[in-house]
Structure formats: structure tokens, C-alpha cells
gemmi code that builds the backbone of each chain (N, CA, C; Angstrom):
import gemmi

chains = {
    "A": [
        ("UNK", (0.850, -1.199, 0.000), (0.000, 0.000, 0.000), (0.884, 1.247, 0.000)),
        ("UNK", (0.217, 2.266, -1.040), (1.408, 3.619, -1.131), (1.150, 4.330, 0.605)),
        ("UNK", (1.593, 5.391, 0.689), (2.571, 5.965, 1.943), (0.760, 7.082, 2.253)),
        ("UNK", (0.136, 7.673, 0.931), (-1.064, 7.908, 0.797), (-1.913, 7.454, 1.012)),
        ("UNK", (-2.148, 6.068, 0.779), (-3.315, 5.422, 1.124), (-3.134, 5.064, 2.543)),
        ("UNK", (-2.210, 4.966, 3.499), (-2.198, 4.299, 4.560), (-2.495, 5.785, 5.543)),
        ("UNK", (-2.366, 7.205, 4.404), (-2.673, 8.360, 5.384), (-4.505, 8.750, 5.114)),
        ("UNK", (-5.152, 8.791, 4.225), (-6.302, 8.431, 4.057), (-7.114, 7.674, 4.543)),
        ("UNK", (-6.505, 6.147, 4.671), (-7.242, 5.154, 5.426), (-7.155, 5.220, 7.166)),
        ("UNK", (-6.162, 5.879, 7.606), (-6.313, 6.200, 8.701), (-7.236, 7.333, 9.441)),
        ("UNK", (-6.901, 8.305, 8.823), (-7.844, 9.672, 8.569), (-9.235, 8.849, 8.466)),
        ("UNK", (-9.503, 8.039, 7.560), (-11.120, 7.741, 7.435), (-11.696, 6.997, 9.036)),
        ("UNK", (-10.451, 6.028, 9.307), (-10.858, 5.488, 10.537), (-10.818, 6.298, 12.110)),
        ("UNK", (-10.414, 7.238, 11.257), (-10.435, 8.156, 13.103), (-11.687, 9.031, 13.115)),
        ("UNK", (-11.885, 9.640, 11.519), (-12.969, 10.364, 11.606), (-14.278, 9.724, 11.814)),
        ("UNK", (-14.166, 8.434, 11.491), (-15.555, 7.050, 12.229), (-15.464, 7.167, 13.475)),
        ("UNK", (-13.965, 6.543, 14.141), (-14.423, 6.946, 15.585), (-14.265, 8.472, 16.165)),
        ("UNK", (-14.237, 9.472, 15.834), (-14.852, 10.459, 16.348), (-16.231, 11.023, 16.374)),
        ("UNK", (-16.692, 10.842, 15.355), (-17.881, 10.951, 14.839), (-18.858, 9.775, 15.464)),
        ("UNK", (-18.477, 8.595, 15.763), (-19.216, 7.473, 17.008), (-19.067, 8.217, 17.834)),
        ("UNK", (-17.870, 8.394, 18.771), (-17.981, 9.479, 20.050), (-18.853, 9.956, 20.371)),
        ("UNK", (-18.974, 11.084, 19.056), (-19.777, 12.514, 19.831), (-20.896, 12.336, 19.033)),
        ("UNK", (-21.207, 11.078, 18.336), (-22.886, 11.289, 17.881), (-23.028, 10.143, 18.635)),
        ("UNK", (-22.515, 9.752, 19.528), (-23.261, 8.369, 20.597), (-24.385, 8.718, 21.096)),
        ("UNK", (-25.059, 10.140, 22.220), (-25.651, 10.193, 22.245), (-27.206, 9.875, 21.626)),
        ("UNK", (-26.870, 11.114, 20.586), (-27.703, 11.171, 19.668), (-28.378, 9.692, 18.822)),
        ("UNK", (-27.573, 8.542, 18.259), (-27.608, 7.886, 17.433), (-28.055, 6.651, 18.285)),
        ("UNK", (-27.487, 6.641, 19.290), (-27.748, 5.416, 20.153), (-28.640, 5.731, 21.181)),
        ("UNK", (-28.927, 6.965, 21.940), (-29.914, 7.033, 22.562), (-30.726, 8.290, 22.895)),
        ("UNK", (-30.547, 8.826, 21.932), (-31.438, 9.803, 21.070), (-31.774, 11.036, 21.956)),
        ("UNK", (-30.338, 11.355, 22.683), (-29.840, 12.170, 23.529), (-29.178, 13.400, 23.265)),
        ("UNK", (-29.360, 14.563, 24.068), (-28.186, 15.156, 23.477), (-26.889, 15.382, 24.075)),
        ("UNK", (-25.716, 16.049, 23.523), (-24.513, 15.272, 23.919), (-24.729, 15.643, 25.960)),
        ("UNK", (-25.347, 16.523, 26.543), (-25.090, 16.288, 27.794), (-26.244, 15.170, 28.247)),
        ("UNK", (-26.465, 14.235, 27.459), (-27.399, 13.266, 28.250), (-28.600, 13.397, 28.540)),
        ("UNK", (-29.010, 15.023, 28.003), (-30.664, 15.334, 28.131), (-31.422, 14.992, 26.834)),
        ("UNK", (-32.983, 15.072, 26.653), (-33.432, 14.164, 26.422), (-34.104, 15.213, 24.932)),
        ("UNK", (-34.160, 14.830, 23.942), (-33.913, 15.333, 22.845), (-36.160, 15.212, 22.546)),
        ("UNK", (-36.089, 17.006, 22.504), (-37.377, 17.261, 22.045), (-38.197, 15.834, 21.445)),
        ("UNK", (-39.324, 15.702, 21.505), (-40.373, 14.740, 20.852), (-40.702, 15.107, 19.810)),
        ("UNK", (-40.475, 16.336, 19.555), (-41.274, 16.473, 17.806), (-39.787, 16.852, 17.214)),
        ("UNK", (-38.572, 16.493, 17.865), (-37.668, 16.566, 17.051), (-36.818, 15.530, 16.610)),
        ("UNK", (-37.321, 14.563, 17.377), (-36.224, 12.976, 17.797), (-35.914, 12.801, 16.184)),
        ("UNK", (-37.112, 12.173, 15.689), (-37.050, 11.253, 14.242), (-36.222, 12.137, 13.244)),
        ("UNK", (-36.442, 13.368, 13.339), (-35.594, 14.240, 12.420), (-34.018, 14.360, 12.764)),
        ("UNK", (-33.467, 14.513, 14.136), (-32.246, 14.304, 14.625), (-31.354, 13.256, 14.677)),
        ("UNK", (-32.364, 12.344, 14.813), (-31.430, 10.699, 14.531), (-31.625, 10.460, 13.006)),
        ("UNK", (-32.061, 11.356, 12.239), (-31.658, 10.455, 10.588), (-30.730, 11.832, 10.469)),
        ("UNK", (-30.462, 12.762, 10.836), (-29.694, 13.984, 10.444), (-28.364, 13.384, 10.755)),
        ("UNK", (-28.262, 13.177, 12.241), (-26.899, 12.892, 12.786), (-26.474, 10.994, 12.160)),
        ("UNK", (-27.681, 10.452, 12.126), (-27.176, 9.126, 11.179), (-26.643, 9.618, 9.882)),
        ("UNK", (-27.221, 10.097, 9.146), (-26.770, 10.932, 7.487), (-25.285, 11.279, 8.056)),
        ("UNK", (-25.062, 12.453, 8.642), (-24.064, 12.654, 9.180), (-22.714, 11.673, 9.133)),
        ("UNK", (-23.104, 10.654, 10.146), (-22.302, 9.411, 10.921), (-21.814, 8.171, 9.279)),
        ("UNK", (-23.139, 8.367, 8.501), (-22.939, 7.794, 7.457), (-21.834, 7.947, 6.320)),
        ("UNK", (-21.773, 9.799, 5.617), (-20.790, 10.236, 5.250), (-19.556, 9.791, 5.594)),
        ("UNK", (-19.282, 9.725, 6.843), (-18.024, 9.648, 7.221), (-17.311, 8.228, 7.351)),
        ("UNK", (-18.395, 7.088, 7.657), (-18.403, 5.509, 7.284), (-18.229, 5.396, 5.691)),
        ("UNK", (-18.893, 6.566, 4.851), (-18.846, 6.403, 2.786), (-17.560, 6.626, 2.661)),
        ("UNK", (-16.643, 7.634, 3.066), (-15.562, 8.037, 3.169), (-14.631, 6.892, 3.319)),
        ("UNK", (-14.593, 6.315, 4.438), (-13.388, 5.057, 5.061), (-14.069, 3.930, 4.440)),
        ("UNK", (-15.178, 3.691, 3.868), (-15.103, 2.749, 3.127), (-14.520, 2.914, 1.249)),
        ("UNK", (-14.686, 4.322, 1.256), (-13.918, 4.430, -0.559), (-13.135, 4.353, -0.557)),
        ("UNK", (-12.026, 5.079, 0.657), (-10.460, 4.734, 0.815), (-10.289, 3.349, 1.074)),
        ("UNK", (-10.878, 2.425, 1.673), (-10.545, 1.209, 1.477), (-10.441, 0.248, 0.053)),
        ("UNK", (-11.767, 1.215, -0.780), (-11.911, 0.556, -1.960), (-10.752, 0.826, -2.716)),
        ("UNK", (-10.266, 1.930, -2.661), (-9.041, 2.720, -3.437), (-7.590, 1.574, -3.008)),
        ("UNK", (-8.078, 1.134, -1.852), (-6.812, 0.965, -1.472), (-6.582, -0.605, -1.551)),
        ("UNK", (-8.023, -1.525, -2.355), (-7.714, -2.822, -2.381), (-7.906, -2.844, -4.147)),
        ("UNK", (-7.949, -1.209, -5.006), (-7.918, -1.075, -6.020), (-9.082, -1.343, -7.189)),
        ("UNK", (-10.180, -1.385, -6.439), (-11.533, -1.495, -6.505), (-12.044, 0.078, -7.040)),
        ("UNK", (-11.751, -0.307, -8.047), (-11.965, 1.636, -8.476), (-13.352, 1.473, -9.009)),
        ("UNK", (-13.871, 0.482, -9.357), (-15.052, 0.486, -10.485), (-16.087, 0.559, -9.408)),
        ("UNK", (-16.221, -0.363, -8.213), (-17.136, -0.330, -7.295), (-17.416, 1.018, -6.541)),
        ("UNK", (-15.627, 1.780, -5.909), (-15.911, 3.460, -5.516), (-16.729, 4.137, -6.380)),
        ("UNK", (-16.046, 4.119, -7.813), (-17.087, 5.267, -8.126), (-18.550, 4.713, -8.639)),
        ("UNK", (-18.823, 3.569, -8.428), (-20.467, 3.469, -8.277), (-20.674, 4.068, -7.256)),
        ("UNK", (-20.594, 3.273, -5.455), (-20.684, 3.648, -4.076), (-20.821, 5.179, -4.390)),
        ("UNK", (-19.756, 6.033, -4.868), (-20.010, 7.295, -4.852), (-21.464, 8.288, -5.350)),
        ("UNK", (-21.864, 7.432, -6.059), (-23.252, 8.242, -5.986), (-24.151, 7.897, -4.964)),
        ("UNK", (-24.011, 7.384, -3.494), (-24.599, 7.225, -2.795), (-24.622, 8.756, -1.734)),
        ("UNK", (-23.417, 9.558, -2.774), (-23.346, 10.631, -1.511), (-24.412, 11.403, -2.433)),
        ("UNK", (-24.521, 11.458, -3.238), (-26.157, 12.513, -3.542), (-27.320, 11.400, -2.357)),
        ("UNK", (-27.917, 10.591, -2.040), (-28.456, 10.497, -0.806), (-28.048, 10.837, 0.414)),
        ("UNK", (-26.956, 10.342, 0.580), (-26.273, 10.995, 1.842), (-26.853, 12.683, 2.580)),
        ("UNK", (-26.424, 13.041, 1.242), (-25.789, 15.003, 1.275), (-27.491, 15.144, 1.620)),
        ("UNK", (-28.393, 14.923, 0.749), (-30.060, 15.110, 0.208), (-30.191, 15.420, 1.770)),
        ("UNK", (-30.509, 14.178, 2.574), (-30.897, 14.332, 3.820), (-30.222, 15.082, 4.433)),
        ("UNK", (-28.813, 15.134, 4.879), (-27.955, 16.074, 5.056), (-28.624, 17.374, 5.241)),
        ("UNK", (-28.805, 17.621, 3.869), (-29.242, 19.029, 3.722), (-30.159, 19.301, 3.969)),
        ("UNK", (-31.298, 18.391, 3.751), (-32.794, 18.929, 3.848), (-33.080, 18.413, 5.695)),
        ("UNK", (-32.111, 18.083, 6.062), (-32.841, 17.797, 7.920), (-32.596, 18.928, 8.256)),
        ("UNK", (-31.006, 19.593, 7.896), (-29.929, 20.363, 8.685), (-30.743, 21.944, 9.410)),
        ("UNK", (-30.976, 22.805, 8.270), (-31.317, 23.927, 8.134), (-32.945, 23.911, 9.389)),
        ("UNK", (-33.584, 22.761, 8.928), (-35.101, 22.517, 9.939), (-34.788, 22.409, 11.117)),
        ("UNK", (-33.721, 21.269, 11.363), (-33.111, 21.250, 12.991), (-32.737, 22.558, 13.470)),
        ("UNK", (-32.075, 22.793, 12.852), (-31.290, 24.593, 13.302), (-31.971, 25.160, 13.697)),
        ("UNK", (-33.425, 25.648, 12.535), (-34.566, 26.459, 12.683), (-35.600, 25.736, 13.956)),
        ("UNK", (-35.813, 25.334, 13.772), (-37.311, 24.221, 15.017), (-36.380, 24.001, 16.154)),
        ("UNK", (-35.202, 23.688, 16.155), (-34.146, 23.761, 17.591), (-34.408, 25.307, 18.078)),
        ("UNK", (-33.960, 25.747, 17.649), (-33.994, 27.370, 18.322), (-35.049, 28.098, 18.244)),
        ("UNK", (-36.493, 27.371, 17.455), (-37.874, 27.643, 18.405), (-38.278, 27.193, 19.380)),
        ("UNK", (-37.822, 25.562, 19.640), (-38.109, 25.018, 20.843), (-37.228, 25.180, 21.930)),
        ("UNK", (-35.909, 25.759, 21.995), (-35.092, 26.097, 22.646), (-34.165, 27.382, 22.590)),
        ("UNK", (-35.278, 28.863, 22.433), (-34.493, 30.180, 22.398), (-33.348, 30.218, 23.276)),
        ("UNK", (-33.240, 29.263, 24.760), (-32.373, 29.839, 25.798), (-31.406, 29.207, 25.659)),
        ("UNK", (-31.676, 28.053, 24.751), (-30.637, 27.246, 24.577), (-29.027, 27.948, 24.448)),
        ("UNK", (-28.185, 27.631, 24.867), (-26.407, 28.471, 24.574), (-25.896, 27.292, 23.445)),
        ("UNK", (-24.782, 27.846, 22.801), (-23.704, 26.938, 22.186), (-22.287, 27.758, 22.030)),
        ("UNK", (-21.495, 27.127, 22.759), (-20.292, 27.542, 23.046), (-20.535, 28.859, 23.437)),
        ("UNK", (-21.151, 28.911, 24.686), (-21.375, 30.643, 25.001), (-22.008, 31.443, 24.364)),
        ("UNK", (-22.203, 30.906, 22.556), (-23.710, 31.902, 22.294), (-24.887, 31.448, 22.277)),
        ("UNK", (-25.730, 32.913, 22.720), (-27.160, 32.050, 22.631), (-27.589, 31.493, 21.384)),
        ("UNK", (-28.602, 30.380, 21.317), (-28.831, 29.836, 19.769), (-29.240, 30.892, 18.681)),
        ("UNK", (-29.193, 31.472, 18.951), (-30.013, 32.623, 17.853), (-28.736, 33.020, 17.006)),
        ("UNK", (-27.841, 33.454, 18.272), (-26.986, 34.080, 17.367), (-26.066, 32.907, 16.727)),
        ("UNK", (-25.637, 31.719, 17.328), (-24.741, 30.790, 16.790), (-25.485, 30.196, 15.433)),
        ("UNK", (-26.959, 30.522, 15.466), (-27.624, 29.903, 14.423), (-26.958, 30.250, 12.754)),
        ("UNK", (-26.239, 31.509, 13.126), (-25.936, 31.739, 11.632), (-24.804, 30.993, 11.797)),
        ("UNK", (-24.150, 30.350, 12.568), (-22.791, 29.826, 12.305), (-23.519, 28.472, 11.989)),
        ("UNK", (-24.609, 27.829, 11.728), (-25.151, 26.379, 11.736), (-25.346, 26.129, 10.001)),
        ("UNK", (-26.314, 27.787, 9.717), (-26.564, 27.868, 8.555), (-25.765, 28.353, 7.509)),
        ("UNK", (-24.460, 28.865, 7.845), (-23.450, 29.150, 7.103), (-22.656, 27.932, 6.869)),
        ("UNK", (-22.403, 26.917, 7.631), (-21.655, 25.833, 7.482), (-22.796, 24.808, 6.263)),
        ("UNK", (-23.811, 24.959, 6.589), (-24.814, 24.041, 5.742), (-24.784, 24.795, 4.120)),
        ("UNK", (-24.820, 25.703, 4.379), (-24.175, 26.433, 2.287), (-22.913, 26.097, 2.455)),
        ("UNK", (-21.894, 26.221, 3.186), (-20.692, 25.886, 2.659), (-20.698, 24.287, 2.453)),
        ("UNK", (-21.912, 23.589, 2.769), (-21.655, 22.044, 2.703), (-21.956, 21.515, 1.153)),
        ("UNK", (-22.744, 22.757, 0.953), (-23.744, 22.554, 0.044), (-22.978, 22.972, -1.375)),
        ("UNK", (-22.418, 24.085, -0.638), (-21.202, 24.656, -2.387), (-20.499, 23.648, -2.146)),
        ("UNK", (-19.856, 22.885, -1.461), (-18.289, 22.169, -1.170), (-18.700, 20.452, -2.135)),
        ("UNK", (-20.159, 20.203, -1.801), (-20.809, 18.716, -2.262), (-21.218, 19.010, -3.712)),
        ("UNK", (-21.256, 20.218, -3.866), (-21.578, 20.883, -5.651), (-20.869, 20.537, -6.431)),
        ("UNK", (-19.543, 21.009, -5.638), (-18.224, 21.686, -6.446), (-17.623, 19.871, -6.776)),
        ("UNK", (-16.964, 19.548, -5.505), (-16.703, 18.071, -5.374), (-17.304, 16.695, -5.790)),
        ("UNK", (-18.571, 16.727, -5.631), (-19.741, 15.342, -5.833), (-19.012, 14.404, -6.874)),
        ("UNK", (-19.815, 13.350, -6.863), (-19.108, 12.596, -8.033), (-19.669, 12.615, -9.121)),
        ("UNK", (-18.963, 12.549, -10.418), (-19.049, 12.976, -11.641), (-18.793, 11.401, -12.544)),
        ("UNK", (-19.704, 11.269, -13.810), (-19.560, 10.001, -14.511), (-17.803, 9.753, -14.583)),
        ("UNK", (-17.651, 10.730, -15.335), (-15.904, 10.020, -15.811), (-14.866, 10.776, -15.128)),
        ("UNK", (-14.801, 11.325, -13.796), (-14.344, 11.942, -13.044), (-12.562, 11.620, -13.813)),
        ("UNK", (-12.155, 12.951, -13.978), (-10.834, 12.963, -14.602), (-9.426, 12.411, -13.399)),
        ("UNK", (-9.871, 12.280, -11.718), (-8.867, 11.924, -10.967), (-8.775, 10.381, -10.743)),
        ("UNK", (-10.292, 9.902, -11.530), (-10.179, 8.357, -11.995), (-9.613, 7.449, -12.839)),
        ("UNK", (-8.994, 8.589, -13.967), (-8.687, 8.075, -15.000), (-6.661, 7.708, -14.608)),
        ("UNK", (-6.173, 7.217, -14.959), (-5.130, 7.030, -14.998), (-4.120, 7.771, -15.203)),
        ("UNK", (-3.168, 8.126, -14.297), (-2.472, 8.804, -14.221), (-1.348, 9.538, -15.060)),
        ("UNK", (-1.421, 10.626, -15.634), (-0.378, 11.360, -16.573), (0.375, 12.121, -16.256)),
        ("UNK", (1.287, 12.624, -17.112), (2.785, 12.998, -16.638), (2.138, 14.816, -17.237)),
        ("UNK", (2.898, 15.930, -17.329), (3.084, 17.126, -17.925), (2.259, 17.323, -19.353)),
        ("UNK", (3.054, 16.132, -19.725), (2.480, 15.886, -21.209), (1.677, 14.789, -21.497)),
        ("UNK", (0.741, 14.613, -21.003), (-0.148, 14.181, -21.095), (0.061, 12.467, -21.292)),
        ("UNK", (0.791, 12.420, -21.513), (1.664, 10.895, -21.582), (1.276, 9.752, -20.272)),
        ("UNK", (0.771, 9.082, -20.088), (0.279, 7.644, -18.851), (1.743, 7.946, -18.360)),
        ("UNK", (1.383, 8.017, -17.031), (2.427, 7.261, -16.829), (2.956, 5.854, -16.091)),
        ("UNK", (3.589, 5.469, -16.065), (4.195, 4.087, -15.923), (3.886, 3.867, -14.462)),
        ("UNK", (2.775, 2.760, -14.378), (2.432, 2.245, -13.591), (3.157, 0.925, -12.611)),
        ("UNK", (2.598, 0.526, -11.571), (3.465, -0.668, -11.171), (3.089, -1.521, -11.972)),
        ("UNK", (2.049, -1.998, -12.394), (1.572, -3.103, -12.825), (2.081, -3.107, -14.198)),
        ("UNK", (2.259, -1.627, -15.027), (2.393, -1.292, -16.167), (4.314, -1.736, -16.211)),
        ("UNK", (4.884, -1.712, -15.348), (5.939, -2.146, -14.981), (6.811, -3.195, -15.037)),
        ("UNK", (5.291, -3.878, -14.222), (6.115, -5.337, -14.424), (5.666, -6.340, -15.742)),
        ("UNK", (4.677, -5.422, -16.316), (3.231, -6.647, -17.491), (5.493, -6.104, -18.473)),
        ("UNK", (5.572, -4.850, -18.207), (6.789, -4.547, -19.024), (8.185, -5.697, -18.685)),
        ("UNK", (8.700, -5.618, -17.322), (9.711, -6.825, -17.536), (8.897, -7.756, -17.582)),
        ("UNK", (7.624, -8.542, -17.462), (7.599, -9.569, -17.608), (7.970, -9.382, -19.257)),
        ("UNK", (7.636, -8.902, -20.251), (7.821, -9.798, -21.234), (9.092, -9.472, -21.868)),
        ("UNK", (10.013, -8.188, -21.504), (11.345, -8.510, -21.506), (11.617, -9.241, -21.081)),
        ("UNK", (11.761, -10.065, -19.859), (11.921, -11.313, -19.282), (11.297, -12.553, -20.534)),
        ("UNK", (10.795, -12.886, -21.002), (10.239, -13.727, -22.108), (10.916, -13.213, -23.309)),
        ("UNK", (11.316, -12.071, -23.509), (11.984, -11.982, -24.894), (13.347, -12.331, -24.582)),
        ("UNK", (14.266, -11.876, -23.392), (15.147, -12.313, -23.089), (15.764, -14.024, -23.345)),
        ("UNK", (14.742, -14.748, -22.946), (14.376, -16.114, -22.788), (14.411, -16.595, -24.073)),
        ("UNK", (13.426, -16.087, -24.758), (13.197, -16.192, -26.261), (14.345, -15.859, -27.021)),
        ("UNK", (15.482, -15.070, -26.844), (16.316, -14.809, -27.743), (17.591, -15.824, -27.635)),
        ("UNK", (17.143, -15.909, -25.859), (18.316, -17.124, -25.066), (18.758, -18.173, -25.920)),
        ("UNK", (16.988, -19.192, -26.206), (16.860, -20.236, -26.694), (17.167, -20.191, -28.183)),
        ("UNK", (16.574, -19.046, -29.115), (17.062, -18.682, -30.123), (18.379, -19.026, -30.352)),
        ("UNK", (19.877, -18.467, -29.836), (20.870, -18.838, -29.767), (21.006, -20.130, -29.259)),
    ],
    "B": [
        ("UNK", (3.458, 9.095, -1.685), (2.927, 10.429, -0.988), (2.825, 11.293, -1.980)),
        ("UNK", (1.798, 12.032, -2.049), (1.702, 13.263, -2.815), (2.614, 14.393, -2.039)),
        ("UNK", (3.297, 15.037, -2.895), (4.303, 16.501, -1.735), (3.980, 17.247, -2.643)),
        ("UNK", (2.881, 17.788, -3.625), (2.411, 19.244, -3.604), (1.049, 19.646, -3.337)),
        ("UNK", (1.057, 20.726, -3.190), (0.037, 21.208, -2.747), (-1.727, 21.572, -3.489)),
        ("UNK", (-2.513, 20.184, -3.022), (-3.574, 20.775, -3.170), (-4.577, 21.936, -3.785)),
        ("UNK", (-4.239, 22.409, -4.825), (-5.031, 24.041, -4.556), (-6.506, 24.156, -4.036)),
        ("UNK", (-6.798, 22.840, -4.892), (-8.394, 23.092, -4.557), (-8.571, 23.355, -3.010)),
        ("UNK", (-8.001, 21.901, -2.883), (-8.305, 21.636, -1.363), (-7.833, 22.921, -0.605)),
        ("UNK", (-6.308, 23.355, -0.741), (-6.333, 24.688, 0.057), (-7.519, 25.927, 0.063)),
        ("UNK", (-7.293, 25.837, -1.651), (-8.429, 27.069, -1.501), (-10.022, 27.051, -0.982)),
        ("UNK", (-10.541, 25.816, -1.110), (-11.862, 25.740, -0.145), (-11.357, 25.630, 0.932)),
        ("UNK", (-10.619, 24.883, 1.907), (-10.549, 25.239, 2.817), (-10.124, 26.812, 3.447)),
        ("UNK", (-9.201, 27.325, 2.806), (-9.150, 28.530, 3.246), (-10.104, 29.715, 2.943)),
        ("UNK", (-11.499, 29.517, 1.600), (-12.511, 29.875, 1.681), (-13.496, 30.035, 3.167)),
        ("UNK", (-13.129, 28.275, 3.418), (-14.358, 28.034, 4.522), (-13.786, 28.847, 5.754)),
        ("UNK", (-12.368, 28.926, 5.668), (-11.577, 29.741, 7.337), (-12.842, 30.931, 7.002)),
        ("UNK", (-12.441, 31.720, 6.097), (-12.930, 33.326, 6.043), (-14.391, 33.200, 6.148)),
        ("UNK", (-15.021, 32.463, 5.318), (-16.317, 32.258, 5.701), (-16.843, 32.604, 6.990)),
        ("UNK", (-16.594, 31.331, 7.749), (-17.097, 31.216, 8.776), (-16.506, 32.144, 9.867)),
        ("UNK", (-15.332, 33.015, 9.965), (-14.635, 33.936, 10.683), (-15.575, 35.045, 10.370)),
        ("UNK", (-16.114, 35.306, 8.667), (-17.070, 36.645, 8.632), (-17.965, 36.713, 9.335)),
        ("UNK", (-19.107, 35.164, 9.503), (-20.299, 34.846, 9.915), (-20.137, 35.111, 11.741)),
        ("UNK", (-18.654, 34.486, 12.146), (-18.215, 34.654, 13.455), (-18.951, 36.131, 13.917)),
        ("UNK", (-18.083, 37.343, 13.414), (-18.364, 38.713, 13.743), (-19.982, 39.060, 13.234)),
        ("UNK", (-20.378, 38.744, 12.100), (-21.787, 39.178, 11.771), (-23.063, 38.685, 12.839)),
        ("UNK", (-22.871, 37.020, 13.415), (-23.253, 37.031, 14.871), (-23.346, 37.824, 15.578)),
        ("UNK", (-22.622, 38.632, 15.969), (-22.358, 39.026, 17.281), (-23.244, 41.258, 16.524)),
        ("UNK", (-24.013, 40.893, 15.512), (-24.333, 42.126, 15.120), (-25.446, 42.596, 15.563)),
        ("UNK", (-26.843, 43.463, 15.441), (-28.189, 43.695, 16.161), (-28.496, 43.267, 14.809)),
        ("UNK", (-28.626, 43.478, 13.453), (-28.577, 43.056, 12.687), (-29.138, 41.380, 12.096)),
        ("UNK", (-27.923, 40.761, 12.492), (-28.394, 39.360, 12.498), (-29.260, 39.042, 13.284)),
        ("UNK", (-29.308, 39.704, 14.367), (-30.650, 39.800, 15.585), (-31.971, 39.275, 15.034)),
        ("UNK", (-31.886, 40.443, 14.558), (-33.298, 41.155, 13.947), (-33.640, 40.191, 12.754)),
        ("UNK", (-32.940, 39.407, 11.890), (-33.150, 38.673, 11.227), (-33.448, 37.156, 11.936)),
        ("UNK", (-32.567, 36.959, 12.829), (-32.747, 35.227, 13.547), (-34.181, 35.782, 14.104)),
        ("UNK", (-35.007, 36.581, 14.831), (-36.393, 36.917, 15.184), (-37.248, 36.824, 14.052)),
        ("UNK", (-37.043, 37.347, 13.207), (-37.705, 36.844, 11.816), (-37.850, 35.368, 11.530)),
        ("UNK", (-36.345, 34.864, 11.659), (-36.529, 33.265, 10.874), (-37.243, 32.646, 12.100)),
        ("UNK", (-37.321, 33.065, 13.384), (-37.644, 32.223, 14.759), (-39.254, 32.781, 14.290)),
        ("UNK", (-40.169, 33.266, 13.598), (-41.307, 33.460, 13.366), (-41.650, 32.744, 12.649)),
        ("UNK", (-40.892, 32.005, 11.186), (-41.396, 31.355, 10.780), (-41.885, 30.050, 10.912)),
    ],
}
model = gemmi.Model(1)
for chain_id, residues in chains.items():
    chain = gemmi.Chain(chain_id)
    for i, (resn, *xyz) in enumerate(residues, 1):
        res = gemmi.Residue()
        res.name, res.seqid = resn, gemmi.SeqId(i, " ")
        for name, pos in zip(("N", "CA", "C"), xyz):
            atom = gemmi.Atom()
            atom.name, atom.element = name, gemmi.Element(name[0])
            atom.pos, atom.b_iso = gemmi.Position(*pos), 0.0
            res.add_atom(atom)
        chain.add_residue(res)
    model.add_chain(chain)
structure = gemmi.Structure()
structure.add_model(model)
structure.setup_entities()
């Protein structure tokens, strides 16, 4: 495995268990992170938000795995699973924000009251939203295709490498016996 | 290992720094106030 994939695949597995951590509450007992007990007309919407959430980040460490057992054809299918992903994502996010901070004006977050941190909720949800635009996956995504040099030239792969001495190795052989 | 640099990746991320550093201060405005009372109406 390259020196990349083993920094990716790690990255994917920490951001799983962080993301278990601090959506334990929520995901497993439909809490919020101090252990209090998460509105009734908000539950069902919070546990598929923060599952969507928890999910992304499981799509993630599982593509780097795919990448990394060279399973390219299966990633970029899997990858259109993040247009579902993002969908809910997006369409819980902005309602929680909004219906959270009707049912809880006094609510604080990090020292501000919800009202005002609210624009920091809904600014991160457009930047999620330009960032999944810009990025998403694309039919023939050009960082899929095989790798080129300056000039546009492939370049020389491992495999492309050895399919190469192997059959110098056979012409070698072949010229051996020849003589 | 890849050893150059990203642009994309830098530049959204360093988009999202400023972003969210603007939104930081616009919080803290009467402004945004007056608007989160609005969206808390709907």
C-alpha cells in the first residue's frame, strides 16, 4: 500500500471513531450530547440527520478502502450514494437549526445564545452545500482516470511495470533459446 | 505520498476559514438579531 493510502485510510478510521464518540448520544440514545433528552417532535428528524451525518463519514473510510484494495469500479459506483447521503444532510440540517432554536431560544452553544450561533449552523450548511456541488461525483471523473505525466503521456504504472519486464523477461528467454 | 500542494483543497478550505470567521463577527451584530427573530417566526 502507497505511503497515501495508509494516510487516508487512517484519517477515514479516526474520523468514524470520532464521529461514534460525539454522535453516541444522539444515534444510540437519542440524547443530546449532555445526556438530556432530545425534544419529541424533534427525535425522528435528529437521529436520521446525525445518522446521514455518521454515514458520510463511514462512505468516506469505506472508498479509501476501496481505493486501497484497487476497486476503483465499485468506488465510483458507491459514490453516488453521496447525492443520498448530502439530500438528507441538507434537507434535515437547516429545519433542525430552525425548530431547535424555536423550541429552545435559551438554549447556549459555546457561550452563544442559539439565535446568534444559528448563523454559524446555517453558514456551514451552504458551505456544505457549495463544497458537495463543487466536489460530488461525476460520470468520468478525470482523478479516476489514470495517471499522466506534464504531457499528457500515462504514466508508468506498477503493474504497467512489471506486465513490461515480464515480457522482456520472455523476450530475453526467447532470444536465449534462439541462440 | 503526494508533496504538492492541493489548490483546490487549500483554496476551499481557506474559503471556509474566512467564511465562517465573517459569519463569526456578523453574529455578534443587532442586525443578524433582527433577522434570527424573523426566521424564529417562521
Amino acid at each position: 500500500m502507497k505511503p497515501d493510502r495508509y494516510f487516508y485510510t487512517t484519517a477515514g478510521a479516526i474520523f468514524v471513531v470520532i464521529t461514534a464518540i460525539g454522535f453516541r448520544h444522539y444515534i444510540f440514545g437519542g440524547a443530546r450530547p449532555d445526556g438530556s433528552p432530545i425534544h419529541p417532535a424533534m427525535l425522528a428528524l435528529v437521529v436520521l440527520h446525525s445518522s446521514a451525518i455518521f454515514a458520510w463519514y463511514v462512505l468516506f473510510f469505506v472508498q479509501v478502502l476501496l481505493i486501497s484494495a484497487q476497486n476503483r469500479r465499485l468506488h465510483m459506483k458507491l459514490a453516488w450514494s453521496v447525492l443520498v447521503i448530502a439530500t438528507i444532510i441538507l434537507c434535515t440540517g437547516p429545519f433542525i437549526s430552525i425548530r431547535g432554536m424555536q423550541l429552545s431560544p435559551s438554549h447556549a452553544v459555546f457561550g452563544w445564545p442559539y439565535a446568534r450561533f444559528l448563523l454559524i449552523t446555517l453558514t456551514e450548511i451552504a458551505l456544505y452545500t457549495v463544497f458537495v456541488t463543487i466536489g460530488g461525483p461525476r460520470p468520468q471523473a478525470a482523478l479516476h482516470s489514470p495517471p499522466h505525466d506534464a504531457h499528457g503521456q500515462p504514466l508508468h504504472t506498477v503493474r504497467w511495470e512489471r506486465s513490461a519486464l515480464s515480457s522482456a523477461s520472455q523476450q530475453h528467454c526467447c532470444c536465449s533459446a534462439a541462440r | 505520498m503526494t508533496r504538492s500542494v492541493d489548490r483546490w483543497f487549500a483554496g476551499g478550505l481557506g474559503a471556509y476559514m474566512v467564511v465562517v470567521l465573517v459569519a463569526s463577527k456578523l453574529l455578534l451584530t443587532d442586525t443578524w438579531m433582527n433577522w434570527a427573530s424573523a426566521i424564529l417566526k417562521l
